[in-house]
C-alpha positions in Angstrom: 72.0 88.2 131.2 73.3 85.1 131.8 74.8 83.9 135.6 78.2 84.4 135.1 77.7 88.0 133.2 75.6 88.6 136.4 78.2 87.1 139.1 80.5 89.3 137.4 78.6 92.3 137.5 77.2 92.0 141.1 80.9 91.6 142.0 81.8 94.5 140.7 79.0 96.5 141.8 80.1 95.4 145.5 83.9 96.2 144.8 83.0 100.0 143.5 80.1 100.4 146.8 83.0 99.6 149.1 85.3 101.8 147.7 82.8 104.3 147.9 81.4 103.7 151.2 85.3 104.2 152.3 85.7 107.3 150.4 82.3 108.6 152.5 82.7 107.1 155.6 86.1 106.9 156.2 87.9 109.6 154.5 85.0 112.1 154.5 85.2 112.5 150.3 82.7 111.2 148.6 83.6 110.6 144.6 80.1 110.5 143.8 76.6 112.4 144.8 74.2 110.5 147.2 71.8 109.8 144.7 74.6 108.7 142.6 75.3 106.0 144.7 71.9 105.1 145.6 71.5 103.9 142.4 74.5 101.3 142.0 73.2 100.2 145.7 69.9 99.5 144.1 71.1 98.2 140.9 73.0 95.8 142.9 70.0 94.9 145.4 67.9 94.4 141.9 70.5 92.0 140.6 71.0 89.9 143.9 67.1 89.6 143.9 67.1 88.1 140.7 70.3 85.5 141.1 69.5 84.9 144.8 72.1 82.4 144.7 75.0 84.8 144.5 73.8 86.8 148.1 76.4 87.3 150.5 76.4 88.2 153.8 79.1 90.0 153.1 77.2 92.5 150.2 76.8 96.0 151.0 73.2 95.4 150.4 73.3 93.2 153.8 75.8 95.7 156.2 75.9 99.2 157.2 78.8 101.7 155.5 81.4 101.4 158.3 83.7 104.6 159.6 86.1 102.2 161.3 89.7 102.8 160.4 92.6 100.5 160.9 94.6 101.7 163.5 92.7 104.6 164.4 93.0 106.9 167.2 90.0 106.1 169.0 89.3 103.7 171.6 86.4 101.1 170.1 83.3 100.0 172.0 80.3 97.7 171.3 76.6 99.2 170.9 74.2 98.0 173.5 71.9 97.8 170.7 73.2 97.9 167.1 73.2 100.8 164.6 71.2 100.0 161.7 71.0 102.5 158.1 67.8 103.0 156.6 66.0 102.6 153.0 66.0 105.4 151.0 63.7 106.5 148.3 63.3 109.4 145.7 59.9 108.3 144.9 56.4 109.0 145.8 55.8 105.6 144.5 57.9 103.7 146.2 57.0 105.9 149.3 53.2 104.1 148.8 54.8 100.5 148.5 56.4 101.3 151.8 53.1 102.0 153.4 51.2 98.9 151.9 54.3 96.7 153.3 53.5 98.6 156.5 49.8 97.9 156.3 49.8 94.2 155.2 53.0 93.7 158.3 50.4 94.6 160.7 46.1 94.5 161.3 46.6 97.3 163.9 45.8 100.8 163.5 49.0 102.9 163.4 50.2 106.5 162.4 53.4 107.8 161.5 56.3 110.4 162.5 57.7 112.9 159.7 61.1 114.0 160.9 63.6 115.7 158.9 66.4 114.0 157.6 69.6 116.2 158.7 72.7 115.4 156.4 75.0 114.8 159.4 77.2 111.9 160.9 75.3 109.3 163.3 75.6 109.7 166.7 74.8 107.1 169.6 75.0 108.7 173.2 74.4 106.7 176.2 73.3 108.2 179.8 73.2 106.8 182.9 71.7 108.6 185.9 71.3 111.7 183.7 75.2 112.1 183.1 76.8 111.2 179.4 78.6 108.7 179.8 80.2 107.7 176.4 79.4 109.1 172.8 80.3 106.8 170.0 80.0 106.8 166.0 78.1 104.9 163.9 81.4 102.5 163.2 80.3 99.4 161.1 76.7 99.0 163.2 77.9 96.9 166.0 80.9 98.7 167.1 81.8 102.5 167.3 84.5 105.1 167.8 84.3 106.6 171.4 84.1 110.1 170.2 83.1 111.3 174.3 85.4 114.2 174.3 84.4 116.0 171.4 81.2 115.4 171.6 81.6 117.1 174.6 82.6 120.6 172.9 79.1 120.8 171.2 76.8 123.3 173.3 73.7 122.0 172.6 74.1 118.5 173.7 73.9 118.3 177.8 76.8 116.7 179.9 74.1 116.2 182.8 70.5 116.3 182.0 67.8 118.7 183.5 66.8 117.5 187.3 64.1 115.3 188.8 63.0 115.7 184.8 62.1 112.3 185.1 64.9 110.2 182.3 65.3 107.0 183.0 68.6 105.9 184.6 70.4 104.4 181.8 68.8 105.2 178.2 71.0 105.5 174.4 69.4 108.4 172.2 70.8 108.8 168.8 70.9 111.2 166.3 73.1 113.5 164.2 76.4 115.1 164.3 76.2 118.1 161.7 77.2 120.7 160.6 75.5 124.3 160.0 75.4 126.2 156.6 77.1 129.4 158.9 80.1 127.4 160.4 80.8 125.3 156.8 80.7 128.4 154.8 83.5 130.0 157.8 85.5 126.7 157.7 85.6 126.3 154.0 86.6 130.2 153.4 89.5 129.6 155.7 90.7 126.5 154.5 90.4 128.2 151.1 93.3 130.7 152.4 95.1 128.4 153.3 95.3 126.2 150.6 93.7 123.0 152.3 91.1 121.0 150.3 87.6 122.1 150.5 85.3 119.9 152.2 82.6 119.1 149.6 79.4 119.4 151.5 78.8 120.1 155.5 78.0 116.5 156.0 82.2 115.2 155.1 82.9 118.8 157.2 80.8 117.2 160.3 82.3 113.7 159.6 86.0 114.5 159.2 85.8 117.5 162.5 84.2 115.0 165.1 87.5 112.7 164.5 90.1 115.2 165.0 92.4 114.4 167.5 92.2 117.7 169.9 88.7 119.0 171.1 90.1 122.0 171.4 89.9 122.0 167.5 86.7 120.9 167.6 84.9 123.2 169.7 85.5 125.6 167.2 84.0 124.1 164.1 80.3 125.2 165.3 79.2 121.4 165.0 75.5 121.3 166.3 73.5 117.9 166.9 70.1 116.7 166.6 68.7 113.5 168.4 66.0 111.1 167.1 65.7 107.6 168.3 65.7 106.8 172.2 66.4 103.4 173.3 65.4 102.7 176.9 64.4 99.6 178.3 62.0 99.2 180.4 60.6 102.9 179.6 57.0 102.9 179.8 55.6 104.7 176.9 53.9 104.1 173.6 54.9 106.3 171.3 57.8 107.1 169.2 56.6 110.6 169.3 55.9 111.2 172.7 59.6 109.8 173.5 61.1 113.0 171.3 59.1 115.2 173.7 60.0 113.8 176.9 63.5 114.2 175.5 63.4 117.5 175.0 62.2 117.8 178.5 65.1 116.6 180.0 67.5 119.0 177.8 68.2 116.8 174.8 68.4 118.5 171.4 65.4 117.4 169.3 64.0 119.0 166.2 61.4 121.2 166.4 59.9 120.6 162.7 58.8 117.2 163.4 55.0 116.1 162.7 52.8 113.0 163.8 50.9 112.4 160.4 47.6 109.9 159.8 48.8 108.5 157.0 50.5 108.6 153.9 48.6 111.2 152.2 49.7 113.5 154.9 53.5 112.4 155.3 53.2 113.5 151.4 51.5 116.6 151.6 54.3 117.3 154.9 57.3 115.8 152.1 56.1 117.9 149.8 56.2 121.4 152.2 59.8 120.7 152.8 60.7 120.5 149.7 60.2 123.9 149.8 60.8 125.0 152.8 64.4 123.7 153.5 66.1 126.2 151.5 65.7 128.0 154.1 66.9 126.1 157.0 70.1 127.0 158.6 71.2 123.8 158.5 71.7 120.5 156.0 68.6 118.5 155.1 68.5 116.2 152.2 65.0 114.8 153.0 62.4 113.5 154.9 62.7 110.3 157.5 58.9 109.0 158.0 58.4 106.1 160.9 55.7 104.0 162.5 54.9 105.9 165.3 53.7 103.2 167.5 56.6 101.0 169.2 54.4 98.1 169.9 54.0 97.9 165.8 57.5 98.5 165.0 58.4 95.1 166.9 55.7 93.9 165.2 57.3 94.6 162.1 60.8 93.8 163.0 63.9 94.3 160.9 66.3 93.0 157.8 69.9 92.3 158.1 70.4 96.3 157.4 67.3 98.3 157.9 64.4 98.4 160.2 61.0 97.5 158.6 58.8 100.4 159.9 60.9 103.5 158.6 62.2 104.5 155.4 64.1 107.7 154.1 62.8 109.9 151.2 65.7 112.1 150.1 65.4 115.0 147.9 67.0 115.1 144.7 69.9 117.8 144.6 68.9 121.5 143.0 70.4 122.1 139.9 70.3 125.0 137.1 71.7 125.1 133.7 74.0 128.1 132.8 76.7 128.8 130.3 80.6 128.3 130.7 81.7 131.9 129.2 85.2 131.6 130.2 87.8 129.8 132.5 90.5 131.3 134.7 93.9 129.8 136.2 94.3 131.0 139.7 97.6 130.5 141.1 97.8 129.9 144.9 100.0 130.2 147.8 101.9 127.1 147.7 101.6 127.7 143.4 98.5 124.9 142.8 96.8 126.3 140.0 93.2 125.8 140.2 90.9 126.3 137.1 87.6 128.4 137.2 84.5 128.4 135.1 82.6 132.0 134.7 79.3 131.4 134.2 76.1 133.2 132.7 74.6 134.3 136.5 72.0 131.8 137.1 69.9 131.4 140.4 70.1 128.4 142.6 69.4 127.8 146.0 68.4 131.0 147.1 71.4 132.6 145.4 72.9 133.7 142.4 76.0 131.8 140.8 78.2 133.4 138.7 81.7 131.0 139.4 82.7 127.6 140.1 85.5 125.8 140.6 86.8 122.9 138.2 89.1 121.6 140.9 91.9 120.4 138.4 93.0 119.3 134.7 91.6 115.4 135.3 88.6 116.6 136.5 88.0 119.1 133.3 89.0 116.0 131.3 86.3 114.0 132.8 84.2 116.4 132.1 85.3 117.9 128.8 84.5 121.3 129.4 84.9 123.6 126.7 83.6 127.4 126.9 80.2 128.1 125.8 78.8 124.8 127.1 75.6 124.6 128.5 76.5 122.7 132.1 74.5 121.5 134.8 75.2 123.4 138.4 74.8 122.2 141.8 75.6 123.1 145.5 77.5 120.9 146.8 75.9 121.4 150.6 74.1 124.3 149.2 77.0 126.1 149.6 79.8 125.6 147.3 78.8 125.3 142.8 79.9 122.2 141.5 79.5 121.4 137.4 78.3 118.2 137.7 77.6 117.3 134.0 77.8 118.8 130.4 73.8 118.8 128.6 75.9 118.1 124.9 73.0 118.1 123.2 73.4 122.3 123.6 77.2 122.0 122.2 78.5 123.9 119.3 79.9 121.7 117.0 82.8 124.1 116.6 83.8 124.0 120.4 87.2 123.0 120.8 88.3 121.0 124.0 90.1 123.1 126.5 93.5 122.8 126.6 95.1 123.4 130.7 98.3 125.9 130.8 101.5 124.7 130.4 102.9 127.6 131.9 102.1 130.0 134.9 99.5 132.4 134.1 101.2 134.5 136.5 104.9 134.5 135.8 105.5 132.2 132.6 107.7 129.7 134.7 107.1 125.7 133.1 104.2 124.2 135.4 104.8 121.1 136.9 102.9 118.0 138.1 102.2 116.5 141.3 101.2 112.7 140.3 99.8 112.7 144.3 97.1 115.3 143.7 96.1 115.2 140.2 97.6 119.0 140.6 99.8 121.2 138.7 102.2 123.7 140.3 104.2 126.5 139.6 107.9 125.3 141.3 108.6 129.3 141.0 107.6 129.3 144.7 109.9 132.6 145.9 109.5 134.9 143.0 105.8 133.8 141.5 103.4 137.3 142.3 100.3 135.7 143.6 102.6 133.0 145.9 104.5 136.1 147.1 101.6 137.7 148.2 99.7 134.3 149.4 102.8 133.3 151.3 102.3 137.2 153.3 98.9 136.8 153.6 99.2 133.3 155.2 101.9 134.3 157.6 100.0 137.3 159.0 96.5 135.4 159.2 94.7 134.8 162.9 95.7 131.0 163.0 99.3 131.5 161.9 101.1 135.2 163.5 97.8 137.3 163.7 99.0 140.2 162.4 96.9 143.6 161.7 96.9 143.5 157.6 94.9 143.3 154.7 95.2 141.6 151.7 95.1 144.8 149.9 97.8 146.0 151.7 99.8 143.3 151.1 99.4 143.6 147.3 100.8 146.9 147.6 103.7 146.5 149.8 104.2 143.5 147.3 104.1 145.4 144.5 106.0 148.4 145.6 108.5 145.9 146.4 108.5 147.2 150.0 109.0 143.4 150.9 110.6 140.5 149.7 110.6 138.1 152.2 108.9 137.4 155.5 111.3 139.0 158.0 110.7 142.7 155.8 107.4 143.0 157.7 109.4 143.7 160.6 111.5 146.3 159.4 109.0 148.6 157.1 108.9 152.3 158.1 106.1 155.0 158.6 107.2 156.3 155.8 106.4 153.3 153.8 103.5 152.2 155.8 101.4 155.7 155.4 101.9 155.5 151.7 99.4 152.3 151.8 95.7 153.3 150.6 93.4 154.5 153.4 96.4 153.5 156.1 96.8 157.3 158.9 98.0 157.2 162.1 96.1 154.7 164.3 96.9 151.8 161.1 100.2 152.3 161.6 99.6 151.6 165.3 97.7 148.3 165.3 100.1 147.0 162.7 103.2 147.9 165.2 101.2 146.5 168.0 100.4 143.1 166.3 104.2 142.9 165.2 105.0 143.0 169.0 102.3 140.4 169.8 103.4 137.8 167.1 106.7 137.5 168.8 105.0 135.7 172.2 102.7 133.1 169.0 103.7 129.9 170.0 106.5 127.7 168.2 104.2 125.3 166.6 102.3 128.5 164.8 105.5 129.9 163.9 106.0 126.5 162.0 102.4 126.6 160.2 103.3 130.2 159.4 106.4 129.6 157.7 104.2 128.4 154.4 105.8 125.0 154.0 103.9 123.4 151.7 101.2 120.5 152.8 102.2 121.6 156.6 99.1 122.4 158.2 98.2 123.2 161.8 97.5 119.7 162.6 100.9 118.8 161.4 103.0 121.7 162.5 101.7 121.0 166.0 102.5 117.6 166.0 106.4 118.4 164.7 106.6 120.9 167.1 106.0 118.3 169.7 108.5 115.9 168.6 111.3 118.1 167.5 110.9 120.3 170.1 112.6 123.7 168.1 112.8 124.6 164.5 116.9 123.4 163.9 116.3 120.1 165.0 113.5 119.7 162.6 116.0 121.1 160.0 118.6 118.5 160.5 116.4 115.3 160.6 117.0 112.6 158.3 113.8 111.8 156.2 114.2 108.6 158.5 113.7 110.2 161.5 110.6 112.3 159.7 108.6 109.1 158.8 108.9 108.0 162.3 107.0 110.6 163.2 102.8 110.1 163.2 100.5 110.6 160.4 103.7 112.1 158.8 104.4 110.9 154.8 106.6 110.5 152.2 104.7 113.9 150.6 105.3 115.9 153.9 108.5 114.5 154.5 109.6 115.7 150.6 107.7 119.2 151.4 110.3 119.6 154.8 113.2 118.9 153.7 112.7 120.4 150.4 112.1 123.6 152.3 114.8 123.3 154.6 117.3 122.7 151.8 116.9 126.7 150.4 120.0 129.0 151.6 117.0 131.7 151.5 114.6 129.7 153.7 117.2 129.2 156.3 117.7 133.2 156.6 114.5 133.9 156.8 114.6 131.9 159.5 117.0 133.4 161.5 116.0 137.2 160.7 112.8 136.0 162.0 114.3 134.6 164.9 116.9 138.1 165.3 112.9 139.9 165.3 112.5 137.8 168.3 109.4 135.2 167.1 109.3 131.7 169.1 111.2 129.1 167.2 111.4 126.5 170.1 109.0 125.0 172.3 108.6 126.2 175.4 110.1 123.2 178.2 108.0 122.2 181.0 109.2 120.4 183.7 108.3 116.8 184.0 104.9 115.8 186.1 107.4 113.2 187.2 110.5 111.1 186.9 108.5 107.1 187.6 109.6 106.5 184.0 112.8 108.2 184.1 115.5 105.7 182.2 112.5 103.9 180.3 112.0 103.4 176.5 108.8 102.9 175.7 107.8 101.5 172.6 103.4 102.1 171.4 101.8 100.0 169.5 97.7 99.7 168.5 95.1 101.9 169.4 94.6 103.1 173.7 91.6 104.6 175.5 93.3 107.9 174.6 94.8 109.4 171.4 98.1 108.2 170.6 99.9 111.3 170.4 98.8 112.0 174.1 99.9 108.6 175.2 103.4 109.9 173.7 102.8 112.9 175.8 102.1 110.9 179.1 105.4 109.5 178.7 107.6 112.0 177.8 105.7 113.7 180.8 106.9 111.7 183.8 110.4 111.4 181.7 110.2 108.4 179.7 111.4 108.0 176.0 109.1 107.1 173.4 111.0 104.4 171.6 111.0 104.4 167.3 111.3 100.6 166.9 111.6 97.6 169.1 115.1 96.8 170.6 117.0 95.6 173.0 117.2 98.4 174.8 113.1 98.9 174.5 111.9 98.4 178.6 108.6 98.1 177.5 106.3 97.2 174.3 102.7 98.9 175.5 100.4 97.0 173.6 96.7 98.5 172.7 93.9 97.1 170.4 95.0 96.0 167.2 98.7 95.7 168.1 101.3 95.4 165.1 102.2 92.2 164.9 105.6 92.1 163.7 106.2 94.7 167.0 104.8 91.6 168.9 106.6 89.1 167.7 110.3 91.0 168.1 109.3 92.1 171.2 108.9 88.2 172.4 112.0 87.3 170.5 114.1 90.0 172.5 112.3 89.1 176.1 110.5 92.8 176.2 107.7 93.0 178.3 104.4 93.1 176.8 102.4 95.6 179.1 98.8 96.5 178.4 97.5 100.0 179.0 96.0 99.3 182.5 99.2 97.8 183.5 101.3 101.1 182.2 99.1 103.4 183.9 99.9 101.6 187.4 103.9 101.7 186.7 103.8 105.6 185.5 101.5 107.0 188.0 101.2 103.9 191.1 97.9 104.7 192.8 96.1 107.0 190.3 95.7 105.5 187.3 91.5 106.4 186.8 92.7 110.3 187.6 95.4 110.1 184.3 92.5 109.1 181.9 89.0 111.1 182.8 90.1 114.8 183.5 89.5 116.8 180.4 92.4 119.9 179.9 91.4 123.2 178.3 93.8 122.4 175.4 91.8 120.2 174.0 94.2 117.0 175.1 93.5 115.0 178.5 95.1 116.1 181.5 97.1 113.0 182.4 99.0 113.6 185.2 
C-alpha cells in the first residue's frame, strides 16, 4: 500500500487499540476476545515496522494499557520501578524466535522459568521492614492507583511477613489480582438476580472489584492473588527462581505449578501439559509466562520501550465447540429487560455440557445474524459463562430466515420499548407484567436486600394465587394462606414470620435497593441513603439536586423520579413504613463541631475516597457545599482539581486549602490518626 493508505490505516489501528484498551482496562468490558485484539496490536506493530517513519511514542505498540481514570477515587503514586506488559504469542514458532533472540542477546549459559499465566489484574506491593506498606495497580506503567485497603481484604496476601524469615527491608513483589472460577460463578449468579450486567470473564470481575470504593465490598468477592516478580535492590541472589522460593518463605503467595526448564524443548513439552491440565484449575489461566531465569542475563538483555527482552507470554487460544441454535427464548426480567436465549444441541466444552447461551440483546443478534438451526461457534467466556462468538455460514440453510426480536412482551403482550442507553428493550408494564411481579418479590426478599425466608417457588405461587399484589402484602398473608404453599408445615411458616420481624431492623440504605428501582443498585442506594438521609427527602429532590449527587446520572436520575412519581409506589411506601421497616438513616452524633458553620466545597481526587471525605465533614458538622459561592469557606483542592472550581474560587477570594491543610483545621493535632485507621465497614475511621 502506498504511505498515505498506510498512515491512514496505522492511525486507525491506534484509535480502535485505545478504545479498546479503555473498554479493558478502564471500564472492565472488553468488546473483543484477547486474541482478538492481539491481532490488531500486531497488525499495527507489522505496519509501523514497515513505514518506520510513522512511529510514535505515543502508539500503543510503544506504552502499556493504562487503568487510570480521570478523576478517580484513588489517590495516585509513582512506581519505584515501572510496570512494563509483556509479548505475547500463540505460536510454537514464534516461541523458537524468542529463544534464538535470547541466545544471540547473550554467549552465557542460561535456563528458563515456566510460570503460569493467571488472567488477573497486575498488582505491585511494596514492603518495608516486613509490613505492606502501599498496594498499587498497574495504572499506565509509571504511576498507579493506591489500591492498599482492599488489597488488604484478600486473605492470602500477608499485612506483615513471617519473622526473622530473612526479607529484605524494603523489596516490591508483583503479581496478580484474580479472581477464582468459585467466587465468579457466586458473583455472576447474584448479579444475574438482580438484574446487573454480567461480568464477561473473572479477569473484568477481578478488575472492576479491586476499585470499589468500600473494602467491605470487597472482602466478599473471594479475590485471591498470586505474586511473581520481586524487585529488591541490593538482594543477593542469582536467580529468578530461587527469589519465588524465598518468597514463599516469608508468607507471600506464589504459585505452586511453576517449573525451572533447560531449554525450549522443555518450556514446550511443560506449555504443552497445561494445555491440558488447566481445565482443571480452580482458577483463570490463559497461558504460559516463560523467563530467563538468570538475573545477571536479563540485564544483559535489557528492555524495549514496552516489554522486557528476556520473557515472553504464550496464551492459549480460547476452547470452542460447534453446536446447533434449535430455538431462542425471550426472558423477561425484574426491571422488564428482555434478554434473548439460544437453546442449543448439548455440546461439551470445558469440562461441561452446554445446552443455553445468552444473546445479550437485539444489536448483538444483528451483529451476529443468528437465525435457528445455525451451526455457531461456542465459547466460555472465563470458562464459565457460553458466549456465541461467530456463525460457521458455510453450514446455513439457505432457507433460514433472519430472526426477527419481539415487538411485544412475551409475557403480557404490552408494546416493548427501547432504551437507546443499553441497546435494551423493556416491557414499561413494570406493576402488572407476571415475571416483573414475581422478580420484583424475589428481589425484595433476597439476602442483600430484606433477607427474608422464601423461595422463588413460593413466590410464583403466592403470585399466582394472587395472594400478593404489592410489596407490603408479604406482611399481612395468613397461615391459612401460607400452609396452602407446596411443601410449606409448621416450622416454614415460622422462619418466614421470623425473617418478616428481622427485615424491619435492615438498614435504610437496603430498604432503598429493595424497593426495585430500576438501575439503583447497592452501590447507589448506599450512597443516596447517605446524602438524603430518609426515603421523602429523596422523593421530593429536584433532578438538580439528584445530579449533584456522586456517580449519580441522568439515567438514574430518570429511574428516581420516575419511580417516585407513581401514586402506587408512594403507598407502598408508607404500608411498608406502617409494617415498621427503616426508611430513614439512623443519626449519629457528630465526632465534633471544629467545622461547625463551614461549607466546604471538594474538588480532585484525596488520599481517601471522596465519598468518605464528604463523610469527614459532615462528621465534625461541616456542610459539603454543591457549587462554589460566596458563602463557600473553603474550596479543598486534591489532585486533578476542576478548574473552572479554581478559578471562581479565586475570583470570590475563597480559600484554596489542600488536603494536609484541612486535616489540621478539622481535627488540630491528629491529622495522621484521621487517614490510617481502617473501620470494619469497609470506609476509614476518620475521626
Amino acid at each position: 500500500m502506498d504511505k498515505t493508505v498506510a498512515k491512514r490505516k496505522i492511525e486507525a489501528l491506534r484509535q480502535e487499540i485505545e478504545a479498546h484498551n479503555r473498554h479493558y482496562y478502564v471500564e472492565n468490558s472488553p468488546l473483543i476476545s484477547d486474541y482478538e485484539f492481539d491481532l490488531l496490536l500486531k497488525e499495527l506493530i507489522q505496519l509501523e515496522e514497515l513505514y518506520p517513519e510513522f512511529k510514535s511514542a505515543d502508539s500503543p505498540t510503544a506504552k502499556v494499557g493504562s487503568d487510570l481514570e480521570d478523576n478517580a477515587p484513588f489517590a495516585q503514586y509513582a512506581h519505584l520501578h515501572p510496570m512494563l506488559s509483556l509479548a505475547n504469542t500463540y505460536s510454537i514458532e514464534e516461541l523458537r524466535d524468542f529463544d534464538s533472540r535470547v541466545r544471540k542477546g547473550t554467549d552465557k549459559a542460561f535456563t528458563y522459568n515456566c510460570e503460569l499465566k493467571f488472567d488477573g489484574t497486575g498488582i505491585n506491593l511494596l514492603y518495608r521492614g516486613g509490613i505492606l506498606v502501599r498496594a498499587l495497580t498497574r495504572g499506565d506503567g509509571s504511576v498507579g492507583d493506591d489500591v492498599t485497603r482492599n488489597i488488604k481484604t484478600i486473605k492470602s496476601v500477608p499485612v506483615q511477613l513471617k519473622e526473622s524469615s530473612g526479607y529484605p527491608a524494603e523489596f516490591e513483589i508483583r503479581g496478580e489480582v484474580y479472581m477464582p472460577f468459585a467466587s465468579f460463578d457466586k458473583l455472576n449468579i447474584q448479579r444475574q438476580l438482580d438484574e446487573e450486567p454480567l461480568f464477561a470473564n473473572p479477569r473484568n470481575a477481578a478488575a472492576g472489584s479491586l476499585k470499589m470504593l468500600s473494602s467491605k465490598a470487597v472482602a466478599t468477592r473471594g479475590l485471591d492473588c498470586v505474586l511473581y516478580h520481586l524487585i529488591a535492590p541490593g538482594y543477593e541472589n542469582s536467580l529468578h527462581s530461587k527469589s519465588l522460593e524465598d518468597a514463599a518463605g516469608w508468607g507471600l503467595p506464589v504459585s505452586e505449578h511453576s517449573r525451572r526448564c533447560k531449554d525450549i524443548e522443555e518450556v514446550i513439552s511443560y506449555i504443552q501439559e497445561w494445555d491440558q491440565k488447566r481445565h482443571g484449575l480452580p482458577f483463570p489461566t490463559d497461558g504460559v509466562v516463560v523467563k530467563v531465569d538468570q538475573y545477571a542475563i536479563q540485564a544483559e538483555l535489557g528492555f524495549t520501550a514496552k516489554t522486557p527482552k528476556w520473557a515472553v507470554a504464550y496464551k492459549f487460544k480460547p476452547e470452542e465447540a460447534l453446536t446447533t441454535i434449535e430455538s431462542i427464548d425471550y426472558q423477561v426480567g425484574r426491571t422488564g429487560a428482555v434478554t434473548p436465549v439460544a437453546n442449543l444441541s448439548p455440546v461439551q466444552l470445558s469440562g461441561t455440557t452446554v445446552k443455553r447461551a445468552t444473546l445479550h440483546n437485539a444489536d448483538q443478534m444483528e451483529i451476529l445474524d443468528i437465525r435457528v438451526g445455525d451451526s455457531v461457534y461456542v465459547e466460555k467466556g472465563g470458562e464459565i459463562i457460553p458466549k456465541i462468538t461467530r456463525v460457521e455460514l458455510s453450514r446455513r440453510n439457505p432457507a433460514s430466515v433472519p430472526e426477527t426480536f419481539p415487538k411485544v412482551c412475551p409475557a403480557c403482550g404490552t408494546p416493548l420499548v427501547r432504551d437507546p442507553e443499553q441497546s435494551k428493550f423493556f416491557c414499561p408494564n413494570s406493576d402488572f407484567c407476571p415475571p416483573q411481579t414475581e422478580g420484583r418479590f424475589l428481589h425484595f426478599a433476597s439476602r442483600k436486600a430484606m433477607d427474608i425466608n422464601i423461595g422463588e417457588v413460593a413466590v410464583h405461587q403466592l403470585c399466582e394465587r394472587e395472594y400478593v399484589k404489592e410489596l407490603q402484602d408479604l406482611y399481612s398473608l395468613d397461615d391459612l394462606q401460607l400452609l396452602s404453599l407446596d411443601k410449606w408445615k409448621g416450622k416454614s411458616v415460622e422462619n418466614f414470620r421470623a425473617s418478616l420481624e428481622k427485615s424491619k431492623t435492615v438498614p435504610f440504605h437496603r430498604v432503598l435497593y429493595a424497593l426495585g428501582i430500576r438501575n439503583i443498585g447497592e452501590t447507589t442506594a448506599k450512597t443516596l441513603a447517605s446524602r438524603f438521609k430518609n426515603i421523602d427527602a429523596i422523593a421530593a429532590a429536584t433532578r438538580e439536586e439528584l445530579l449533584e449527587v456522586e456517580d449519580i446520572g441522568g439515567i438514574i436520575v430518570d429511574s428516581i423520579t420516575g419511580w417516585f412519581a407513581e401514586p402506587r409506589h408512594l403507598k407502598t411506601v408508607e404500608e411498608l413504613r406502617k409494617a415498621g421497616l427503616q426508611f430513614s438513616l439512623e443519626e449519629k452524633a457528630p465526632v465534633s463541631d471544629t467545622l461547625k458553620g463551614m461549607t466546604i466545597m471538594i474538588t480532585g481526587n484525596y488520599s481517601i475516597p471522596r465519598e468518605t471525605m464528604k463523610y469527614y465533614i459532615e462528621a465534625h458538622s461541616g456542610k459539603v457545599g454543591s457549587s462554589v459561592t460566596a458563602s463557600t469557606t473553603y474550596l479543598l483542592a486534591g489532585s486533578k482539581a476542576g478548574a473552572s472550581k479554581l478559578e471562581k474560587a479565586r475570583k470570590l477570594g475563597i480559600p484554596i486549602i489542600s488536603e494536609e491543610e484541612f486535616y489540621r483545621i478539622a481535627a488540630p493535632g491528629n491529622e495522621e490518626d484521621t487517614k490510617e485507621t481502617p473501620q470494619s465497614d469497609g470506609q476509614m475511621s476518620l475521626f
